[in-house]
N, C-alpha and C positions, 0 to 999 in steps of 0.2 A: 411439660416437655422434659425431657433426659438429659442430662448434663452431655454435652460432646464428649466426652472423654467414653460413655457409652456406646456410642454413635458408632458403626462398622463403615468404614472409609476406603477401602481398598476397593478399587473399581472393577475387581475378579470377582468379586461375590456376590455384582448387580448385572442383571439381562440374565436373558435364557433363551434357550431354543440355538444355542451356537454364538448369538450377537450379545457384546457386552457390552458396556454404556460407554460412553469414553470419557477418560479420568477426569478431562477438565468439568465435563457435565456432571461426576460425583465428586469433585471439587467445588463447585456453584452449589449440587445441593446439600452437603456438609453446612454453607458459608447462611444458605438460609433458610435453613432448617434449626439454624442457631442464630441467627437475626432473630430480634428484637419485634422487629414488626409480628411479625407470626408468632408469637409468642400464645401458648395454649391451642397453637392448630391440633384439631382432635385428630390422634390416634398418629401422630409427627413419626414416633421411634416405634418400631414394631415391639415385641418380648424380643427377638434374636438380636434387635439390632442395627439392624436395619431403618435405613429412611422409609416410610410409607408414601414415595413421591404419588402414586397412580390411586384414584379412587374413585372406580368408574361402578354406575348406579347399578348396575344388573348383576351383582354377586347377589346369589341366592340364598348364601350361609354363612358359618364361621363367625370366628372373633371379628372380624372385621366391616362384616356384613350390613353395619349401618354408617360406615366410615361416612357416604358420600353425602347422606345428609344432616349428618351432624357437623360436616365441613360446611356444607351450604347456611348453616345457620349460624355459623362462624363469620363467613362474609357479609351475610346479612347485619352484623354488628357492627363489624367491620366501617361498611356502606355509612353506619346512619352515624358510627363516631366521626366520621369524615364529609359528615353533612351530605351525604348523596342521596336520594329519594330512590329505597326500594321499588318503588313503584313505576318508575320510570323506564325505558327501552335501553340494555345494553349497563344498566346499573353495575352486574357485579364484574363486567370488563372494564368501566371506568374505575371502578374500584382497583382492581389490580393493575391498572396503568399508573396510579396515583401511586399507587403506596410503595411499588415494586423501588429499591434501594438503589438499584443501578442503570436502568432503563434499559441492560443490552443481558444476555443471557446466550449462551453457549448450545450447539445442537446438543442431543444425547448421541447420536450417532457419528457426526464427524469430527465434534469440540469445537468449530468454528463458530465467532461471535456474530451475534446479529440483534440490532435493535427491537425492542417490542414496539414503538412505535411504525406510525406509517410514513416511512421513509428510502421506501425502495420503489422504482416505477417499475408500474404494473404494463400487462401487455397494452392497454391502451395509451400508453405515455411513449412506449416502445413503437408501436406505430407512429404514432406523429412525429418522432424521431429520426424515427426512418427516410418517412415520408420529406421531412425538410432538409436534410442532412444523412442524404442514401451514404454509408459508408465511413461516415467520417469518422466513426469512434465505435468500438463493441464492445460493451455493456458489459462487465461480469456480474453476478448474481447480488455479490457481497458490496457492490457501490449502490450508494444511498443517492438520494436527488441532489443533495450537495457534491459529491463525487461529480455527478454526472454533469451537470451546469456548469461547475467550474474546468470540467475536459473540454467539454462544446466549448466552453470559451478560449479555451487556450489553440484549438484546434480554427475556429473558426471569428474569435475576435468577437469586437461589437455586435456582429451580426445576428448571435446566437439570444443578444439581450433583445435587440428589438423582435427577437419572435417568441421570446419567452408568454406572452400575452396567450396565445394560442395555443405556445406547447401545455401550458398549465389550465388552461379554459375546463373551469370544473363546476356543477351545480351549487350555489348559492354561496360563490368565493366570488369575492371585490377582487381583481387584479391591478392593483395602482400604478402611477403612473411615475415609473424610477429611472426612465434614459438607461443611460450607459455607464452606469457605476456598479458594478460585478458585488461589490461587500454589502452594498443595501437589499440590492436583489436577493443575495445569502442568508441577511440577517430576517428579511421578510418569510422566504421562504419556512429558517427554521420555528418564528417566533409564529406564524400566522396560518401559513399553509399546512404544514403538518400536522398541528394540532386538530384540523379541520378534517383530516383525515377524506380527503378525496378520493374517488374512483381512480386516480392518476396515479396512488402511490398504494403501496400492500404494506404491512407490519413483517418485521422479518421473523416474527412469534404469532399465530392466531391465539387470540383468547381462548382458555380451555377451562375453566373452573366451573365447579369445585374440581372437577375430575384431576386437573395438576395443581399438585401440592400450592404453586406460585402462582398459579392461576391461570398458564400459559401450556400450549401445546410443546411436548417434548421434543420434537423432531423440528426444526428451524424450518426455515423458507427454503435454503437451500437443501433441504434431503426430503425435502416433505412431496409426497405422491410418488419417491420411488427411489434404491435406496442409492442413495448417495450422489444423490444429484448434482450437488454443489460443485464435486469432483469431476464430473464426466467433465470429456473433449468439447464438448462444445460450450458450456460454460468456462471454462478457464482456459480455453484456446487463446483469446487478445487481449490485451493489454490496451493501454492508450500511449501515448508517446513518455510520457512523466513516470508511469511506471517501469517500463523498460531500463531507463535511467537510472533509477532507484533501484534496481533487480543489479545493475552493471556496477554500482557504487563508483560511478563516473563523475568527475569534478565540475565545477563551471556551475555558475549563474545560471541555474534552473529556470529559476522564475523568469526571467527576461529570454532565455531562447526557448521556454513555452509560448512565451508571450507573444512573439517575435513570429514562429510557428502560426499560430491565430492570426495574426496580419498579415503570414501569406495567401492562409485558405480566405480568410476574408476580402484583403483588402487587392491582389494580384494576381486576380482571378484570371482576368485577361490577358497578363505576361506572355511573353512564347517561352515555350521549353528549351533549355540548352538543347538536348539531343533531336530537338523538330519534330515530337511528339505531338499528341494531343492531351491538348489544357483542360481544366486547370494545371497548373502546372503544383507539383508535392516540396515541402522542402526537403533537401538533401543532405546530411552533416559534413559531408565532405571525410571528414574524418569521422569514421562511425565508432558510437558511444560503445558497441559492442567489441567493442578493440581494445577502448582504453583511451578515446580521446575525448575530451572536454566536451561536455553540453554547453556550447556558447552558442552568443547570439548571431550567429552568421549562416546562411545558407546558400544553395547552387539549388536553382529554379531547373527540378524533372519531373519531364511525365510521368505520375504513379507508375505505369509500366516500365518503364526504365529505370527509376527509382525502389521498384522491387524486384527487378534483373541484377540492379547491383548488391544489392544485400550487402555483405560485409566484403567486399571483393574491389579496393582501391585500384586507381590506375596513377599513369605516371602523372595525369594533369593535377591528381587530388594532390601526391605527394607536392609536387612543388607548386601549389597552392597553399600547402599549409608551411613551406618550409618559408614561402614569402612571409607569411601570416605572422610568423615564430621572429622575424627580422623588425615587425615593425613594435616587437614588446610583447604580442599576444599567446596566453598559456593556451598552447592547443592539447595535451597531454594529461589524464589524470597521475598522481604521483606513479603509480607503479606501472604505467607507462613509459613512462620519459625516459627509462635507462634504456629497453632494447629500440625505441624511435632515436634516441641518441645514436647509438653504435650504426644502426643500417639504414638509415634515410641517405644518407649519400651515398650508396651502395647502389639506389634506383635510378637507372638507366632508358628504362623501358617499362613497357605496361603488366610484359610477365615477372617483371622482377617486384613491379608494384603488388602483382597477386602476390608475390611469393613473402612477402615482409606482411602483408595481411593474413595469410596464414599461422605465421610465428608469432605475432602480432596476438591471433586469435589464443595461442597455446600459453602465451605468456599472462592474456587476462584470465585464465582457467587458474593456472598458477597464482595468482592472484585472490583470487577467490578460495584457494584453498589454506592459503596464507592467516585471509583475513576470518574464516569459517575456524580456522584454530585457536585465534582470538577469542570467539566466541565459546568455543570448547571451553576454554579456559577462564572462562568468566567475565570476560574485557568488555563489559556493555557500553560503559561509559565512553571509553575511550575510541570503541567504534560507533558510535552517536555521532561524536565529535567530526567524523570523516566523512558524516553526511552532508555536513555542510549546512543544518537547518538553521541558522539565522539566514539567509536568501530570502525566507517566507517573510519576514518583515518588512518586505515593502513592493510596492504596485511599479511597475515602470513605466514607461513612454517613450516610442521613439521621434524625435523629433526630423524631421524633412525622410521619410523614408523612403526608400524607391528601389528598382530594378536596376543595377547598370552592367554589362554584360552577363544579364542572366544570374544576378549576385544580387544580395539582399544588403544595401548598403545606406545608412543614416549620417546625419552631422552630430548629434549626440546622443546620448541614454540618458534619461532621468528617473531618477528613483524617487518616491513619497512612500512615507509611514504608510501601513494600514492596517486595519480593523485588527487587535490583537486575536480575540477568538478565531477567526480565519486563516490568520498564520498559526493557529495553535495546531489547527486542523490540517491543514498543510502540512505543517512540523511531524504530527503524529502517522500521519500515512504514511510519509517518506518515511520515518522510521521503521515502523510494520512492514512495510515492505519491502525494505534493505536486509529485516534480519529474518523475514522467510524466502529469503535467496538465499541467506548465509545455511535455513534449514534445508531447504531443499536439496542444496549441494551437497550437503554434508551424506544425506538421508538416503541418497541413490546412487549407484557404483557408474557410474560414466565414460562407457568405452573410447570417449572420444580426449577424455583426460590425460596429458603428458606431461607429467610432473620431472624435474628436472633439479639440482642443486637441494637437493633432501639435506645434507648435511648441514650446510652452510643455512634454511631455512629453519631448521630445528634450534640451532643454534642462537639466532637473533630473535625465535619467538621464547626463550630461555630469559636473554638478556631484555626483552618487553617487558616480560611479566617482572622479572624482578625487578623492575624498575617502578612499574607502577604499584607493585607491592609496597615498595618503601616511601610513595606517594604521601600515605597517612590517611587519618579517621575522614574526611571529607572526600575522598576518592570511592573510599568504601561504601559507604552512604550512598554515593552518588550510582555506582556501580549498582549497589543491592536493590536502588529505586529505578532505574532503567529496566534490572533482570525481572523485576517484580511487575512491574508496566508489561513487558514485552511476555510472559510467562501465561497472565491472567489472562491477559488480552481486553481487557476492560479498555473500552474508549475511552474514559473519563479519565483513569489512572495514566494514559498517554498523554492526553493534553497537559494532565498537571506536574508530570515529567520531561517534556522535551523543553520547556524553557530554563531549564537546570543545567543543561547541557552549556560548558561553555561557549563564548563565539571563537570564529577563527582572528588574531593568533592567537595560542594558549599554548605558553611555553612547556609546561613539562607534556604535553600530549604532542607536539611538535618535534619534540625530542624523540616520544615512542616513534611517531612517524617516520622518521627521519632514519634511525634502526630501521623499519620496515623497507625501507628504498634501498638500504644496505644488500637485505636482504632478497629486492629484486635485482640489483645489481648482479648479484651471483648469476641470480634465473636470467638477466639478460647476457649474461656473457658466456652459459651454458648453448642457449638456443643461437646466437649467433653465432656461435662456431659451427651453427649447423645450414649455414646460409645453402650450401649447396649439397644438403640431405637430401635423396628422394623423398620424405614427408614430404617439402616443401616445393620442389622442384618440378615431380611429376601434378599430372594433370592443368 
């Protein structure tokens, strides 16, 4: 093999025909093409320089021309140092499931990560889905059967565990018998089920060897049969309620009003809807995350149809609903919130005045987002880790006496227990992943719907951030460079073993950056409510 330093790395000089690889996928094969494991793969560096990743059996000539089975006899050694029996069915994919360094690998076409195991539900897992729970969650491409289980659950409670039996009913799997404990079910799934590789679940990589270098098909799950599949509308049209959250960098006790969420679809099915709908009845946030208010654990019982009539669109009842809420101690507001709900919540009079502070409301989380997308311009991974809020994932709740009472989701206490570290690791890393492709997306697309406001005053206090946490010191740095380097690769593994780095909440000197950043909503909210009676806001 050719020392890296040979190695031609620039992702311009790989693909042809117009399509060129994407950097992350000639960044993975830079990484193991100089791994150790593959060490002597025949014909690794071309003479130019290049990675020889593709070496498929039908070249007729050339220098290269016996690449693909002088590879094949490469894995055949491979195989038997690793104790596997050539001889057996499926030999040289077992092989490259084993030895593969990272178990997850990048598209060549879109650079999205995806597991080489089989950990994604297949169309038949997707019917039974359906089939028991029309509706209740859509599935994006890139959620694993852990994703998905742990949404059904927060969506639909207990209920989701006792049909687990059926939804995973696969040829010569034992399914045991685990009640209603979400972490054992988790831990069985990953430890048991996947490995067993069922018709229920797909690899986000088919095996491809010899013909790919690592043994594995170029084109991931998500781009594979047409191009760019991962991307289209109908794959990444819905969310599930936790990621929404995570995209809004909204505050509040995640865990407990997912949780909370799952015991209304579950357990108050029967409730009547505030607006006299038909039931089930949906929870409501009252104050929506897309605004800037807290994911707590509280809800106003609506018909999905009313519940999605109102979309991001408050009335007078929700404002002085939450203005009670705010009296009796309760944070309804995420930080960059709570300046312009300060200034105009007692401005709201009426239902149109209620749209009208929802509008400003919506301008001000944009703002927001553009605040915090500059952070990340700037380097601030650590610090914006920190405002996800991921210690919540360390522990399981319960509500004790729950019930319905005018159409309100109301308990005598919250109980929180430890649980399963890896589960919360998992937790931990999604929210993040997915906070800081909000911060990309925003950043990445011009958005006519953008009204940015107090420029000066914003530039100014993300000045006095940085240099603040610049003079932080060597442990900031670290922390910072091990977040960017997590969130860059995109490597699951390197998530997991970053997000428990992240301090918990309080942590004074990030408390402090914060705390500048409210300064700096400040301005933005007392920009936008001097605009109380703008036509933006006014008309329609």
């Amino acid at each position: 093999m050719s020392e890296q330093v040979d190695i031609i790395t620039d992702p311009l000089l790989y693909g042809s025909k117009g399509q060129g690889w994407h950097p992350k996928f000639v960044e993975y094969m830079v990484f193991m093409a100089t791994n150790e494991i593959y060490a002597n793969m025949p014909d690794a560096i071309k003479s130019d320089g290049k990675i020889q990743w593709e070496a498929p059996s039908n070249r007729s000539g050339g220098l290269y021309q016996y690449t693909h089975q002088h590879r094949l006899e490469w894995w055949q050694e491979k195989a038997k140092s690793e104790g596997i029996d050539v001889n057996q069915n499926q030999w040289i994919s077992k092989t490259a499931k084993l030895i593969h360094p990272t178990s997850e690998k990048p598209c060549k076409r879109c650079g999205k990560f995806m597991f080489i195991k089989y950990m994604y539900p297949s169309h038949i897992l997707l019917k039974r889905i359906n089939k028991l729970f029309p509706d209740e969650i859509k599935v994006k491409i890139f959620d694993t059967i852990l994703n998905v289980v742990s949404d059904l659950y927060e969506t639909n409670g207990d209920t989701v565990l006792r049909n687990l039996p059926s939804l995973l009913k696969a040829k010569n799997i034992s399914i045991p018998e685990l009640g209603d404990n979400l972490d054992d079910w988790l831990a069985w799934i990953e430890e048991s089920y996947i490995p067993a590789e069922p018709s229920t679940l797909s690899p986000g990589a088919m095996s491809n060897a010899p013909d790919r270098f690592e043994g594995f098909h170029s084109f991931n799950k998500c781009c594979r049969g047409q191009a760019d599949k991962g991307r289209s509308d109908k794959n990444l049209r819905s969310y599930t309620t936790d990621r929404r959250v995570f995209e809004y960098w909204a505050d509040g006790d995640w865990i407990a009003a997912d949780r909370l969420m799952g015991q209304v679809s579950s357990n108050m099915r029967d409730e009547p809807c505030a607006d006299g709908g038909e039931g089930p009845p949906s929870p409501d946030h009252i104050g929506p995350i897309s605004l800037g208010f807290c994911h707590r654990p509280e809800f106003h019982l609506l018909s999905k149809a009313a519940n999605s009539a109102k979309n991001n669109r408050m009335s007078k009842w929700d404002i002085l609903h939450l203005k009670e809420a705010e009296k009796k101690g309760i944070t309804i507001c995420s930080w960059y919130a709570e300046p312009i709900w300060n200034i105009l919540k007692d401005k709201v009079k009426n239902d149109e005045h209620a749209r009208r502070l929802s509008k400003i409301m919506r301008d001000n989380q944009r703002n927001a987002m553009y605040l915090l997308s500059q952070m990340k311009t700037r380097g601030e991974y650590a610090f914006l880790s920190y405002l996800l809020e991921l210690e919540r994932a360390n522990f399981n709740v319960e509500f004790n006496s729950l019930k319905a009472v005018n159409y309100l989701t109301v308990y005598n206490e919250l109980q929180h227990s430890e649980r399963v570290v890896k589960y919360s690791e998992e937790q931990k890393s999604r929210r993040l992943r997915i906070g800081f492709e909000a911060l990309d997306s925003y950043s990445s697309k011009e958005n006519r719907h953008t009204f940015l406001v107090a420029s000066e005053q914003i530039e100014f206090k993300l000045v006095e951030c940085i240099d603040y946490l610049n003079a932080l010191g060597k442990e900031h740095v670290l922390l910072n460079e091990s977040v960017k380097t997590a969130i860059d690769t995109g490597f699951d593994i390197q998530l997991r073993e970053v997000v428990n780095k992240v301090p918990n909440l309080p942590f004074k000197p990030y408390e402090h950056v914060k705390a500048l950043l409210v300064e700096g909503m400040n301005a933005v909210a007392t920009d936008l409510a001097n605009m109380w009676d703008d036509d933006r806001y006014v008309r329609g």
